[in-house]
N, CA, C and O atoms as a Tinker XYZ file with bonds, in Angstrom:
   540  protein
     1  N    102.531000   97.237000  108.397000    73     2
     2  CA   103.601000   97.632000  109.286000    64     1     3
     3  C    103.586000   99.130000  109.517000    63     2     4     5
     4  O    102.673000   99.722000  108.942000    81     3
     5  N    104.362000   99.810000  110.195000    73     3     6
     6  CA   104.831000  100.757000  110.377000    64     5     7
     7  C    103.816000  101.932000  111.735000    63     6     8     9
     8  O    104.523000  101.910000  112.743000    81     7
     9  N    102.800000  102.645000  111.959000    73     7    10
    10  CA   102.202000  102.888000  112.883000    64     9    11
    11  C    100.796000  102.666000  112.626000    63    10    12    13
    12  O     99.965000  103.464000  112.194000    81    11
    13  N    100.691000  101.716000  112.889000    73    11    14
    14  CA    99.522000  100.970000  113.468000    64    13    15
    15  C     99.573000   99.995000  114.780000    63    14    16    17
    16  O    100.506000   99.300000  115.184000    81    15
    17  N     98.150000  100.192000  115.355000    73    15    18
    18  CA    97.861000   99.439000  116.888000    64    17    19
    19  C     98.930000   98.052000  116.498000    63    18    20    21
    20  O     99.967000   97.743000  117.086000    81    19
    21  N     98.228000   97.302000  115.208000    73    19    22
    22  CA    98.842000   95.701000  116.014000    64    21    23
    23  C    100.027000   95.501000  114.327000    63    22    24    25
    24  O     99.486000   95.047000  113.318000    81    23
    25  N    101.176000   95.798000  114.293000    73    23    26
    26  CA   101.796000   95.456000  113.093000    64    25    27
    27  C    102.048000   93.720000  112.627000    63    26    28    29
    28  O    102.663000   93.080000  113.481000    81    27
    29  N    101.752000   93.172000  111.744000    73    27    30
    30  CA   102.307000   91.775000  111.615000    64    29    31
    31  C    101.325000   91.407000  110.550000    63    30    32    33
    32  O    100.469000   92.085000  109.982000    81    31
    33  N    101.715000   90.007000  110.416000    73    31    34
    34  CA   100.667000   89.972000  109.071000    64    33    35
    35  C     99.420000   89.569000  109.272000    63    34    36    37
    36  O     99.356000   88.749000  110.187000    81    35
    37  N     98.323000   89.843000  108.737000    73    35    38
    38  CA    96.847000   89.635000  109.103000    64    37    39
    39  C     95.928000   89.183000  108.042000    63    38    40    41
    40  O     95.805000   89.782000  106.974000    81    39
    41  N     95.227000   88.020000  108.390000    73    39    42
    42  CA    94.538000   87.476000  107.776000    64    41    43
    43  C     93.121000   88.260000  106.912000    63    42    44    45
    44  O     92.278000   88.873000  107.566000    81    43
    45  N     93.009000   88.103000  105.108000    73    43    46
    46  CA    92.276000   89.025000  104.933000    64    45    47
    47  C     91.633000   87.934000  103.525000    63    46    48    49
    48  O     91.995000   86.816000  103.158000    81    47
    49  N     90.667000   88.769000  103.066000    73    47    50
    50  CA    89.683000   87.759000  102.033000    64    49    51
    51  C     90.081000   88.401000  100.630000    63    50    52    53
    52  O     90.362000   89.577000  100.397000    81    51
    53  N     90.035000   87.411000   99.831000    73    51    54
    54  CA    90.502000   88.150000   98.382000    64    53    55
    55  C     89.904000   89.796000   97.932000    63    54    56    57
    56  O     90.666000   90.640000   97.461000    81    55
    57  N     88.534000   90.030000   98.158000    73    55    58
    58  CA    88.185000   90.788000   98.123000    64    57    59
    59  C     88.720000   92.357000   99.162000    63    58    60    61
    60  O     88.457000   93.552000   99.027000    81    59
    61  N     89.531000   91.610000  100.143000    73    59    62
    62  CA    89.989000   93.321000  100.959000    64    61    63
    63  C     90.484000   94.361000  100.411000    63    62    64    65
    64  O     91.035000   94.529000   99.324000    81    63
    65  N     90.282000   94.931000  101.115000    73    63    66
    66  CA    91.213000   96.706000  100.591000    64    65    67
    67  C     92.173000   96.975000  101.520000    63    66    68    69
    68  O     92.766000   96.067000  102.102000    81    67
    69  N     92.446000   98.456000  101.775000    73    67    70
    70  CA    93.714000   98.943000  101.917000    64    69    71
    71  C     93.015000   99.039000  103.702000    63    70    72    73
    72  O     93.478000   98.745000  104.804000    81    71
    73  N     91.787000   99.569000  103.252000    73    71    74
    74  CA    90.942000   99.788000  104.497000    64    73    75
    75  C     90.640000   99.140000  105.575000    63    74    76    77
    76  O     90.788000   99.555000  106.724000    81    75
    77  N     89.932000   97.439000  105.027000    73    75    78
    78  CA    90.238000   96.215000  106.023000    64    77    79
    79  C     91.402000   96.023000  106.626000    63    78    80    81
    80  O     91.486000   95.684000  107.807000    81    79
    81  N     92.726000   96.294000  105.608000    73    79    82
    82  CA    93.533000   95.566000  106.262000    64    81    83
    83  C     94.005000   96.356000  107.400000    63    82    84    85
    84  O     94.601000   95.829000  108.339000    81    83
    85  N     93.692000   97.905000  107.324000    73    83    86
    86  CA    94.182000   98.688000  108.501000    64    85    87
    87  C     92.794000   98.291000  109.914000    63    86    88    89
    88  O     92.706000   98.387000  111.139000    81    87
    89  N     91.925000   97.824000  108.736000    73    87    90
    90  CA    90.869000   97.721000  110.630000    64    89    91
    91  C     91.363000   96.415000  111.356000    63    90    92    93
    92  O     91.392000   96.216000  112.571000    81    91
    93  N     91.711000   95.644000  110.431000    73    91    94
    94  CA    92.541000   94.198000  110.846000    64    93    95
    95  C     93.593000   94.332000  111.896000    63    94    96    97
    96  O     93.755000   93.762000  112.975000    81    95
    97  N     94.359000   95.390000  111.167000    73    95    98
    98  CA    95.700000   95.416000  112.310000    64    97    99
    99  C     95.456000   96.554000  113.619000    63    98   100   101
   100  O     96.296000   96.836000  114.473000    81    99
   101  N     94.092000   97.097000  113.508000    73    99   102
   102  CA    93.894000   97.866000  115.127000    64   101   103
   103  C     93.689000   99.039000  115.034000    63   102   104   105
   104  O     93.580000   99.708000  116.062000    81   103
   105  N     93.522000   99.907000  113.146000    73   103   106
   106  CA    93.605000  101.179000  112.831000    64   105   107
   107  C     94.849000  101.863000  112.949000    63   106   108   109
   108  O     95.740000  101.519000  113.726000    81   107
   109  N     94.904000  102.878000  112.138000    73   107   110
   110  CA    96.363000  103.971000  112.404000    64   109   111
   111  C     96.421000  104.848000  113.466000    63   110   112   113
   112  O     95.554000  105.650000  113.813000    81   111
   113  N     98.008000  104.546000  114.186000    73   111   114
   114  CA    97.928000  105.364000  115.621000    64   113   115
   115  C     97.448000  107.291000  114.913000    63   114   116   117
   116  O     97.283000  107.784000  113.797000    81   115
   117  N     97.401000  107.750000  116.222000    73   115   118
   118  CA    97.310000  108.744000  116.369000    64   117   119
   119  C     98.945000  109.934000  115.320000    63   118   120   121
   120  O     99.015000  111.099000  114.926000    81   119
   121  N     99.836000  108.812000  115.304000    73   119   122
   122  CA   100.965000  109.211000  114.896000    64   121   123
   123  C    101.442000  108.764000  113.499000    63   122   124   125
   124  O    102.460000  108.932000  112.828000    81   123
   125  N    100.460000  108.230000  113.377000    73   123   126
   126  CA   100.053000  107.774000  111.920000    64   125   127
   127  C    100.012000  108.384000  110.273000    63   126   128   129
   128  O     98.905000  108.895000  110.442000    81   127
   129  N    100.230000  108.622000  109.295000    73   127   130
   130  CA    99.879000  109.339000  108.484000    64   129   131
   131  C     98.208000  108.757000  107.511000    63   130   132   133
   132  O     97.798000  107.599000  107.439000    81   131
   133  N     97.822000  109.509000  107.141000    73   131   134
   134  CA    96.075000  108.554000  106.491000    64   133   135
   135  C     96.857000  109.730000  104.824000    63   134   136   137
   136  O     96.076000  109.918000  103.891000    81   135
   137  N     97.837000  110.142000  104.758000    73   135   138
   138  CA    98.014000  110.550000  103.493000    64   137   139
   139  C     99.258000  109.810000  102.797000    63   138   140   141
   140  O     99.794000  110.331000  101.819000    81   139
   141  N     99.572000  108.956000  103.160000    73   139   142
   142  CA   101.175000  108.532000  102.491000    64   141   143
   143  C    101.217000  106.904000  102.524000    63   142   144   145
   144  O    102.330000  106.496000  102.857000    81   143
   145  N    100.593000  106.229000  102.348000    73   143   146
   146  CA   100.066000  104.736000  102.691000    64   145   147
   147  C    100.812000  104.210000  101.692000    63   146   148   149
   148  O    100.280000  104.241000  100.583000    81   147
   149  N    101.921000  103.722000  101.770000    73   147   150
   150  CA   102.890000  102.945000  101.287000    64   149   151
   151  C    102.278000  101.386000  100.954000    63   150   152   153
   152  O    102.076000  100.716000  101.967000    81   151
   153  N    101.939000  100.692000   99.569000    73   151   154
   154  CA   101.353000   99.605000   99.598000    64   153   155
   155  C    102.867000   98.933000   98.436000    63   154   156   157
   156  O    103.394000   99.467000   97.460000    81   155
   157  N    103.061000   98.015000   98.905000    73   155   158
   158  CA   104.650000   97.357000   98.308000    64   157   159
   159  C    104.124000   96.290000   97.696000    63   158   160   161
   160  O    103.222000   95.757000   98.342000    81   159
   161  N    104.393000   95.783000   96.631000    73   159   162
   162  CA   104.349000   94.500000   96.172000    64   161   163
   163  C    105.358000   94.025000   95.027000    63   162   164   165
   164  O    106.398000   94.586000   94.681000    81   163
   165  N    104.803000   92.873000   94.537000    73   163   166
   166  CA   104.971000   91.977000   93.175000    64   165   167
   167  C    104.815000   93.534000   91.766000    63   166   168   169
   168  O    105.566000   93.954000   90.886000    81   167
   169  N    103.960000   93.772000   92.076000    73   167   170
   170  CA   103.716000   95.173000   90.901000    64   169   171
   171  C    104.103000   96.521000   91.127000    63   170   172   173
   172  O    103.809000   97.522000   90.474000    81   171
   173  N    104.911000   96.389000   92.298000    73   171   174
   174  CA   105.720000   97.547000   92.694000    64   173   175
   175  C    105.100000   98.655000   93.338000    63   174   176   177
   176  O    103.880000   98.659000   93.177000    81   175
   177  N    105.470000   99.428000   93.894000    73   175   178
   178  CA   105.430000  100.437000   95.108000    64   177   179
   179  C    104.412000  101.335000   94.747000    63   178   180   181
   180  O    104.633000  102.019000   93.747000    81   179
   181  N    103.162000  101.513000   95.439000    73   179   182
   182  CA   102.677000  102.922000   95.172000    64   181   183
   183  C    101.837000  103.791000   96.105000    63   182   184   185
   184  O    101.391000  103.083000   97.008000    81   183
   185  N    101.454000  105.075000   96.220000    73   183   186
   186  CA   101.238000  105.717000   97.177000    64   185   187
   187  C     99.708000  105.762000   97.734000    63   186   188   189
   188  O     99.078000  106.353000   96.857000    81   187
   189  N     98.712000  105.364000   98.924000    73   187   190
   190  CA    97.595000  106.229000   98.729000    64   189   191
   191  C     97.301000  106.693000   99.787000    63   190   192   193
   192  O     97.526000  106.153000  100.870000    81   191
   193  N     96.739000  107.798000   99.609000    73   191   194
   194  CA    95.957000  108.957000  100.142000    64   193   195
   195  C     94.875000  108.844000  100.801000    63   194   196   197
   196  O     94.162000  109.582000  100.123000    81   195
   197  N     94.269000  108.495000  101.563000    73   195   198
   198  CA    93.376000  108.056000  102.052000    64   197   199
   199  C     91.925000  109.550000  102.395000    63   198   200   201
   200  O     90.704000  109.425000  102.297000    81   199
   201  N     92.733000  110.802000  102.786000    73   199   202
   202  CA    91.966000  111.769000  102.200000    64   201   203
   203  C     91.053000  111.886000  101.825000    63   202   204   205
   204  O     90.058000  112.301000  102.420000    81   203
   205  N     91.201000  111.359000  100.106000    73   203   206
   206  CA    90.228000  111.235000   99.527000    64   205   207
   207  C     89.091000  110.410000   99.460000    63   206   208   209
   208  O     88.133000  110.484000   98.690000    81   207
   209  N     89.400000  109.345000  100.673000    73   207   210
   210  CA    88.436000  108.367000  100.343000    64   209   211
   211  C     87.274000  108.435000  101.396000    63   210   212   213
   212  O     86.071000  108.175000  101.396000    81   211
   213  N     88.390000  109.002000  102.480000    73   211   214
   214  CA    87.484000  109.270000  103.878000    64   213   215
   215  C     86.471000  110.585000  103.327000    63   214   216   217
   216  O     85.282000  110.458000  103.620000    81   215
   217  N     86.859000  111.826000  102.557000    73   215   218
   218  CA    86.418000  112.793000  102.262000    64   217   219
   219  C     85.322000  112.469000  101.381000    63   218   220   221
   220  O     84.277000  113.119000  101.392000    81   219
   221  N     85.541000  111.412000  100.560000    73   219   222
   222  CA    84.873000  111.479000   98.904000    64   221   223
   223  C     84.988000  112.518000   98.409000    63   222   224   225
   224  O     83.937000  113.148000   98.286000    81   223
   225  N     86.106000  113.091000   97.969000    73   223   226
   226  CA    86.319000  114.094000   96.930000    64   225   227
   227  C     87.849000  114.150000   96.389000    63   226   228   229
   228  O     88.964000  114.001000   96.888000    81   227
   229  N     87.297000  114.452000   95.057000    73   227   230
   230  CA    88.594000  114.049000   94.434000    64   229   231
   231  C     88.590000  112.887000   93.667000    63   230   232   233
   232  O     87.570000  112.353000   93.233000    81   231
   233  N     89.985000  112.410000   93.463000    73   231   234
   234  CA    90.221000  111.348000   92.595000    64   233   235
   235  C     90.433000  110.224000   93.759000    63   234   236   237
   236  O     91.255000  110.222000   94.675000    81   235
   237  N     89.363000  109.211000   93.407000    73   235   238
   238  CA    89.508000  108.020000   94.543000    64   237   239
   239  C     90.914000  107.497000   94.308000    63   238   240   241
   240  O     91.499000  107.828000   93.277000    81   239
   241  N     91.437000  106.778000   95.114000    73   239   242
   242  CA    92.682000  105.940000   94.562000    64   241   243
   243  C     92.155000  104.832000   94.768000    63   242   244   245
   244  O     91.121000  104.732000   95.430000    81   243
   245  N     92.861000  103.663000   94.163000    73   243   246
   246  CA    92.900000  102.045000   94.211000    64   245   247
   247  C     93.386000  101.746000   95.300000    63   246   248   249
   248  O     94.583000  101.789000   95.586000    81   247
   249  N     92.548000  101.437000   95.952000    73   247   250
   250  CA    92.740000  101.289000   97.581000    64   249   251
   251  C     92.602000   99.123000   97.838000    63   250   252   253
   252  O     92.746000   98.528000   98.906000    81   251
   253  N     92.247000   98.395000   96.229000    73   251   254
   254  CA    92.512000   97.463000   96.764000    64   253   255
   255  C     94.103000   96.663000   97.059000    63   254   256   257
   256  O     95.123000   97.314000   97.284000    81   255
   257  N     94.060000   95.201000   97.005000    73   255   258
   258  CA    94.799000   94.501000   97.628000    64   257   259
   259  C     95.112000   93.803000   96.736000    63   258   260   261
   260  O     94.201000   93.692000   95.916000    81   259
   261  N     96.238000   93.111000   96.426000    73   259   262
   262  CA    96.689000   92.057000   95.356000    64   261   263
   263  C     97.269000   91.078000   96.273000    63   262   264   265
   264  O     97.679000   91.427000   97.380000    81   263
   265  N     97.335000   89.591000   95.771000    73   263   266
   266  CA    98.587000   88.929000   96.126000    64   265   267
   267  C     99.527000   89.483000   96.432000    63   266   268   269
   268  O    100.032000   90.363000   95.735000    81   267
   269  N    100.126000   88.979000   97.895000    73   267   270
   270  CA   101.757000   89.611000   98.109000    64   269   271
   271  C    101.800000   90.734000   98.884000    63   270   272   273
   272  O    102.672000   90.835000   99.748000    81   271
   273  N    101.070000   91.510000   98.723000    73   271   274
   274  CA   101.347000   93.458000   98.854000    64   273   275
   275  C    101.559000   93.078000  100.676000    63   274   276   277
   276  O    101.190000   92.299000  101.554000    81   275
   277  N    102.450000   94.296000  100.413000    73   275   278
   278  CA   102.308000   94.906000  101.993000    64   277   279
   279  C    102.390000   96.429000  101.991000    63   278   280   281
   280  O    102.785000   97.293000  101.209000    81   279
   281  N    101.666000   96.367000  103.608000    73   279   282
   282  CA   101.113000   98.194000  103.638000    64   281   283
   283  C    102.048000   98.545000  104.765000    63   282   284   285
   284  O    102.238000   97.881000  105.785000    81   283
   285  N    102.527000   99.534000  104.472000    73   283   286
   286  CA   103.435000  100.419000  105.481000    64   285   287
   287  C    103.046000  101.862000  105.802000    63   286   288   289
   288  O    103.189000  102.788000  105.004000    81   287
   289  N    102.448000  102.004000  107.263000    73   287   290
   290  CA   101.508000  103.165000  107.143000    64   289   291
   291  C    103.342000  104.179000  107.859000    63   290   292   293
   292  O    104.100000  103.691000  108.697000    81   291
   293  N    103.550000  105.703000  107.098000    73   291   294
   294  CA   104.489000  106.212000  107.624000    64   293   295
   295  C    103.840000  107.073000  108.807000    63   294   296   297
   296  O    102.648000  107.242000  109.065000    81   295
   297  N    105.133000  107.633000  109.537000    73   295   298
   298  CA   104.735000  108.728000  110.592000    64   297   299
   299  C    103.724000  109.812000  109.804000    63   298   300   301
   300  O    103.473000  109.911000  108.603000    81   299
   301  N    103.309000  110.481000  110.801000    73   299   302
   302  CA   102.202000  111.456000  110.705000    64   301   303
   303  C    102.846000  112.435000  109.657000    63   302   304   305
   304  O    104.008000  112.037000  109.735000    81   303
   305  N    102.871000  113.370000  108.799000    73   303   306
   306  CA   103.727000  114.470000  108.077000    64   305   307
   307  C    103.129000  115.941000  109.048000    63   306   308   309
   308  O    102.745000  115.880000  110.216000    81   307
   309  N    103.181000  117.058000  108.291000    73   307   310
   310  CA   102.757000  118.710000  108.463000    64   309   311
   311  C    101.210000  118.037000  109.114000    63   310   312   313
   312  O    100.760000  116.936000  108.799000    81   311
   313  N    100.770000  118.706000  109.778000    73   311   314
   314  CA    99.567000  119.159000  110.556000    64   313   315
   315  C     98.972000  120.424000  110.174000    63   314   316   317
   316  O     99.872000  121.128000  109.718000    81   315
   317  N     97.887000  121.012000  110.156000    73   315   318
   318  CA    97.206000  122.353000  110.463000    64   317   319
   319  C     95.821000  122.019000  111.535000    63   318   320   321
   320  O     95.054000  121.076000  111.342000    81   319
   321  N     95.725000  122.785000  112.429000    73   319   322
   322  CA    94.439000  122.392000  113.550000    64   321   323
   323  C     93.743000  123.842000  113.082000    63   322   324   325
   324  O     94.250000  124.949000  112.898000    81   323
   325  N     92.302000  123.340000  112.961000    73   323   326
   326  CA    91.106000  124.475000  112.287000    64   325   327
   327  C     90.371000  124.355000  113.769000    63   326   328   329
   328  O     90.077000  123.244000  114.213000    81   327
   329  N     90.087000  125.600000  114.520000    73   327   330
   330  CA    89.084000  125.884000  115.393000    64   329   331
   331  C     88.246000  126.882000  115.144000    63   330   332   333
   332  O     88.504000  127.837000  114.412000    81   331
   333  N     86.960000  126.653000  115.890000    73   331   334
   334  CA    85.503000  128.117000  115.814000    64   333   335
   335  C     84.753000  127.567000  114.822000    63   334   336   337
   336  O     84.592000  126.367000  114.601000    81   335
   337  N     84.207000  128.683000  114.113000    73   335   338
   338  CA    82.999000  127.980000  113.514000    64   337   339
   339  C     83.204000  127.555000  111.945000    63   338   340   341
   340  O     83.315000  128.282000  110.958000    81   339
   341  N     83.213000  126.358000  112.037000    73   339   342
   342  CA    83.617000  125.489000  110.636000    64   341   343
   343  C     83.105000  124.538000  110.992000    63   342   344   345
   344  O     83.087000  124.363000  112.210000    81   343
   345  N     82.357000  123.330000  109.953000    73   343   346
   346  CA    81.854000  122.801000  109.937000    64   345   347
   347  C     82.400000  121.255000  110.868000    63   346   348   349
   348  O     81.723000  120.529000  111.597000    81   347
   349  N     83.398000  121.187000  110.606000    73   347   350
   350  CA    84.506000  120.080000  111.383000    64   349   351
   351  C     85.925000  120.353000  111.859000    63   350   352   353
   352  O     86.989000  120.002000  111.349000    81   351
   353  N     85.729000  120.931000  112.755000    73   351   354
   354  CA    86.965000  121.533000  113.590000    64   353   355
   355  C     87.741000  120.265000  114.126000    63   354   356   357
   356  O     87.165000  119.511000  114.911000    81   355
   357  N     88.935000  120.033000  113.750000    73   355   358
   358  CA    90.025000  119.145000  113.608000    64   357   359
   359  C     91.094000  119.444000  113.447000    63   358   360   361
   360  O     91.370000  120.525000  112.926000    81   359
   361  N     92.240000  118.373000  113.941000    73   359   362
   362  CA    93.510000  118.751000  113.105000    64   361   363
   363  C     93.781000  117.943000  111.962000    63   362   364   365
   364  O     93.578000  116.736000  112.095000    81   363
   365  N     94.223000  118.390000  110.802000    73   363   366
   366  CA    94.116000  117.732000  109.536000    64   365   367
   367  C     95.737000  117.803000  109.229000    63   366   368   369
   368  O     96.598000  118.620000  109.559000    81   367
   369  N     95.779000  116.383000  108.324000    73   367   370
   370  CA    97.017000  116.451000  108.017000    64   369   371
   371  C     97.357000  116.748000  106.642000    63   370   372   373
   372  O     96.452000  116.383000  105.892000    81   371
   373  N     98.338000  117.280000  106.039000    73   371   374
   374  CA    98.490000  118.130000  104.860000    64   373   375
   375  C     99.274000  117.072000  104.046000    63   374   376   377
   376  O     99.946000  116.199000  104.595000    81   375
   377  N     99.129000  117.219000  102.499000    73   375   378
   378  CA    99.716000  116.432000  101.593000    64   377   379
   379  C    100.611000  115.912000  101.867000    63   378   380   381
   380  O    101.253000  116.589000  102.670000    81   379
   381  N    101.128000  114.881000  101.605000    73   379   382
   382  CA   102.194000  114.474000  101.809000    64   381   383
   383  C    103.573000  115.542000  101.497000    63   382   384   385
   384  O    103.226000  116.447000  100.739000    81   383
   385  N    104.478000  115.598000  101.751000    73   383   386
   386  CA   105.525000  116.507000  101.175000    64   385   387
   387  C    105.112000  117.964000  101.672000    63   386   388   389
   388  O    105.960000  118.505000  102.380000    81   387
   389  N    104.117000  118.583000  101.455000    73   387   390
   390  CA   103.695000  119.930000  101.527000    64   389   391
   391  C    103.865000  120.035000  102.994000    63   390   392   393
   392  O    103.855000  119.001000  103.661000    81   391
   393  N    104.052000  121.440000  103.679000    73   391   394
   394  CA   104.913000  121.904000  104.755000    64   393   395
   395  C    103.824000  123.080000  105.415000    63   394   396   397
   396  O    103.623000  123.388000  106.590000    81   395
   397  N    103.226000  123.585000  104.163000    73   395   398
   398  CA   101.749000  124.374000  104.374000    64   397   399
   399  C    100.830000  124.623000  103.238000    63   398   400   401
   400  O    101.142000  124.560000  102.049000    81   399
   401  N     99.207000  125.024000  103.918000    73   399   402
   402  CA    98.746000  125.550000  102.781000    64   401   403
   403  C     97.826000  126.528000  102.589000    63   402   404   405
   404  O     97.465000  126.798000  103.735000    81   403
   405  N     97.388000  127.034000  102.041000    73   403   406
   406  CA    96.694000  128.210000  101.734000    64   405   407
   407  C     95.404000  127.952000  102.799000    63   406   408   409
   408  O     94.818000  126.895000  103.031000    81   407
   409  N     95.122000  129.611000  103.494000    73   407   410
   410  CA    93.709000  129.047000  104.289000    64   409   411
   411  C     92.320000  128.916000  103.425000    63   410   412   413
   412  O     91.296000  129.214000  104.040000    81   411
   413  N     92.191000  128.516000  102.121000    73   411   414
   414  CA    90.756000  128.487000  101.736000    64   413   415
   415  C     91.350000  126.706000  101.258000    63   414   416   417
   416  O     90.353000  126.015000  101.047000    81   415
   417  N     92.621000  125.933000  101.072000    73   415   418
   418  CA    92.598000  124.535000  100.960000    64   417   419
   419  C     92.132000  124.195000  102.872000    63   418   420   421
   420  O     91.459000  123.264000  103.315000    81   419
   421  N     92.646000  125.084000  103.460000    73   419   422
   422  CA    92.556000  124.397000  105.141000    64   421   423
   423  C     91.163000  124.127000  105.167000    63   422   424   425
   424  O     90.571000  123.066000  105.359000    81   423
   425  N     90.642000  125.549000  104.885000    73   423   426
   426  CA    88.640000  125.697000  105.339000    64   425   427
   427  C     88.425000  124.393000  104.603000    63   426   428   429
   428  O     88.099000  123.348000  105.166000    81   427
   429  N     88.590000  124.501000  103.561000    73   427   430
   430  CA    87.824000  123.140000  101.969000    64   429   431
   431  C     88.144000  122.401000  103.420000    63   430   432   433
   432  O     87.175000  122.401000  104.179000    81   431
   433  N     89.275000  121.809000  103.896000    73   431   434
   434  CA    89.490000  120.355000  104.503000    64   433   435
   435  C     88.362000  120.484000  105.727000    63   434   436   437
   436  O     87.588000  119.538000  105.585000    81   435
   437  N     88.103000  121.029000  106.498000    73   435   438
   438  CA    86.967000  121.860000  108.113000    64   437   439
   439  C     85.850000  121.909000  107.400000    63   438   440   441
   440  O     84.993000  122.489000  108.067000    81   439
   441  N     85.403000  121.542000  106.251000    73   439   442
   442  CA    84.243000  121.468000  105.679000    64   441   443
   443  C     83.418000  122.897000  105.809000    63   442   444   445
   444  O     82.359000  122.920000  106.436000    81   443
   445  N     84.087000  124.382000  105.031000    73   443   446
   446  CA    84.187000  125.653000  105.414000    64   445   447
   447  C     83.268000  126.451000  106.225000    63   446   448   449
   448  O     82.160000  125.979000  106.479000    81   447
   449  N     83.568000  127.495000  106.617000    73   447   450
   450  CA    82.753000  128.261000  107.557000    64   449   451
   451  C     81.887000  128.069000  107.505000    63   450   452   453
   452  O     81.455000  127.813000  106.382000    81   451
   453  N     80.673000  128.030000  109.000000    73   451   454
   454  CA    79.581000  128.339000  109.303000    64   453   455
   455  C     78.795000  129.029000  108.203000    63   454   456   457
   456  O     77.953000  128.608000  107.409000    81   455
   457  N     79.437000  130.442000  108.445000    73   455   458
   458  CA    78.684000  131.546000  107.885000    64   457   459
   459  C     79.110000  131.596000  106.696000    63   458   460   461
   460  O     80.190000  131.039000  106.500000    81   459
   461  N     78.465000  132.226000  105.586000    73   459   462
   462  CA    78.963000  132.369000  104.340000    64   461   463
   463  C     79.681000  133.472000  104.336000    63   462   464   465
   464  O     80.757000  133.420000  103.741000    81   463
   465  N     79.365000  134.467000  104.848000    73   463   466
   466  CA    80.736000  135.461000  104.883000    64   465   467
   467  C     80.543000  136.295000  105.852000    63   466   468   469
   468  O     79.540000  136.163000  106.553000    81   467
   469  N     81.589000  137.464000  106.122000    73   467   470
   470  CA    81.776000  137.902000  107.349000    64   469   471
   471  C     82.372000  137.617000  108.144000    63   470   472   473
   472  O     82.294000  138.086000  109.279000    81   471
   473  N     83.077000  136.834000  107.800000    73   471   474
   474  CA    84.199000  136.039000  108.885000    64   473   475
   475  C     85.631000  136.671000  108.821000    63   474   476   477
   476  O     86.279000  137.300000  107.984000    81   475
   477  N     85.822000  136.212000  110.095000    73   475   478
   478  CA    87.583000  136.965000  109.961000    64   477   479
   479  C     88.360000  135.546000  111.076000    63   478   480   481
   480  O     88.048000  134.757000  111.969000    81   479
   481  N     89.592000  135.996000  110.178000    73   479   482
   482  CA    90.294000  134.488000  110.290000    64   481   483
   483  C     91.855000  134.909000  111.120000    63   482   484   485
   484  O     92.463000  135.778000  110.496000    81   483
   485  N     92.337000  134.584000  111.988000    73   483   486
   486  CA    93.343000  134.190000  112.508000    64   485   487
   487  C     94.436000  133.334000  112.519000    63   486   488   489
   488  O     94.753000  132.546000  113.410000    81   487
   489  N     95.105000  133.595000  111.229000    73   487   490
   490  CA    96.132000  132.404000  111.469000    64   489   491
   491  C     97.565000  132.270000  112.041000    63   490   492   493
   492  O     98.486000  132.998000  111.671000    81   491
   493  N     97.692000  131.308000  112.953000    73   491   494
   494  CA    98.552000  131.226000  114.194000    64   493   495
   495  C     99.536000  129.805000  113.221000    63   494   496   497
   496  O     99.240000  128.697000  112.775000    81   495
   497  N    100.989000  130.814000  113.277000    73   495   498
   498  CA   102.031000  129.727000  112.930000    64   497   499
   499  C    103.509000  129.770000  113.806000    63   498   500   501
   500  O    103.688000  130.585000  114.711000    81   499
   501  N    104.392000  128.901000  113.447000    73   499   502
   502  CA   105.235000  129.015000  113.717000    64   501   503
   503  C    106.612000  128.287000  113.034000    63   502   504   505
   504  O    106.749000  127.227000  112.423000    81   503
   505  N    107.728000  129.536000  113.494000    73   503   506
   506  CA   109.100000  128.980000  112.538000    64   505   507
   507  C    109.714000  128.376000  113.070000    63   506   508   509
   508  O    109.424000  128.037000  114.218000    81   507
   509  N    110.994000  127.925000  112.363000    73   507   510
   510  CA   112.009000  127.090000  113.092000    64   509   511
   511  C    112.630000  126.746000  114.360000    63   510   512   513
   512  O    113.167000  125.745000  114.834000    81   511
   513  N    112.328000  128.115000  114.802000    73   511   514
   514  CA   113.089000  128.738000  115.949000    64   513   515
   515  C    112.070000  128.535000  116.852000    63   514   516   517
   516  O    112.213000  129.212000  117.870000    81   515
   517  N    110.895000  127.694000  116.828000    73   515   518
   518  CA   109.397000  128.155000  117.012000    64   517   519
   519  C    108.810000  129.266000  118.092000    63   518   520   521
   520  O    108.296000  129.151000  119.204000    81   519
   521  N    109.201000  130.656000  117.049000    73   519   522
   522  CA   108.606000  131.307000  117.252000    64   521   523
   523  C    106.935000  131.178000  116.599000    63   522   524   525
   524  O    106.527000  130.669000  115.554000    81   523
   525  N    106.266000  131.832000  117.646000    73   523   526
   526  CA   104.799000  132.131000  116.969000    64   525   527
   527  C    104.659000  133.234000  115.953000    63   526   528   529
   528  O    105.352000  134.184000  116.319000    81   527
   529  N    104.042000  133.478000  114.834000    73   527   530
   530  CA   103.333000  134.416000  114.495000    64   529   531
   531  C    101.845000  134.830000  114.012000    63   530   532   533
   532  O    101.314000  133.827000  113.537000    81   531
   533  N    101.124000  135.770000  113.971000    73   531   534
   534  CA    99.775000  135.566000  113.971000    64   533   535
   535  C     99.572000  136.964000  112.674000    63   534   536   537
   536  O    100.252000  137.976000  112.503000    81   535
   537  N     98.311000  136.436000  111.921000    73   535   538
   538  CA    98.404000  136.965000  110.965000    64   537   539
   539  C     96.598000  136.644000  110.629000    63   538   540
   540  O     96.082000  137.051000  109.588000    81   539
């Protein structure tokens, strides 16, 4: 449930994961979160991150499926968009909860600069009021 293409329940093999069952239901919209994957069951509530799995790095989570469970993908959380020369220029979405983060966790996520050094970095934010500031 929650933002994905087709929500409802979908037919899956004992062996699925967290993964099938999102290709089952049509993938996560664009508005989607791939960090906060709500999986509910019989053994109770727990969180995964998907991050790590798409990334391979880090601590994998248990991304399978039990009897019962259901997956509730939430809205999208914090954003940061990495442009120029980095290895995967994207917008990435930030921990769950977290609001921002340091620019050498952003680069780690853009798979870091081109160049090994010599670079100079621009970072473009904004507050409440959304004003811009650049730094």
């Amino acid at each position: 449930g929650g933002e994905v293409m087709r929500p409802g329940n979908q037919a899956l093999t004992a062996l699925s994961t967290v993964l099938d069952a999102l290709q089952q239901a049509g993938g996560v919209r664009k508005t989607g979160s791939l960090r906060a994957i709500r999986v509910e069951g019989p053994q109770g509530p727990r969180v995964v991150d998907l991050y790590a799995v798409i990334a391979g790095e880090g601590d994998t989570p248990d991304i399978r499926l039990r009897e019962g469970e259901r997956i509730v993908v939430p809205a999208l959380g914090g954003v940061v968009a990495v442009a120029g020369e980095v290895t995967r220029p994207a917008i990435y979405e930030l921990p769950a909860g977290v609001g921002a983060a340091p620019l050498s966790v952003v680069l780690r996520l853009a798979g870091d600069p081109l160049r090994p050094s010599g670079n100079r970095f621009l970072v473009q934010g904004s507050d409440a009021g959304g004003r811009r500031s650049f730094s």
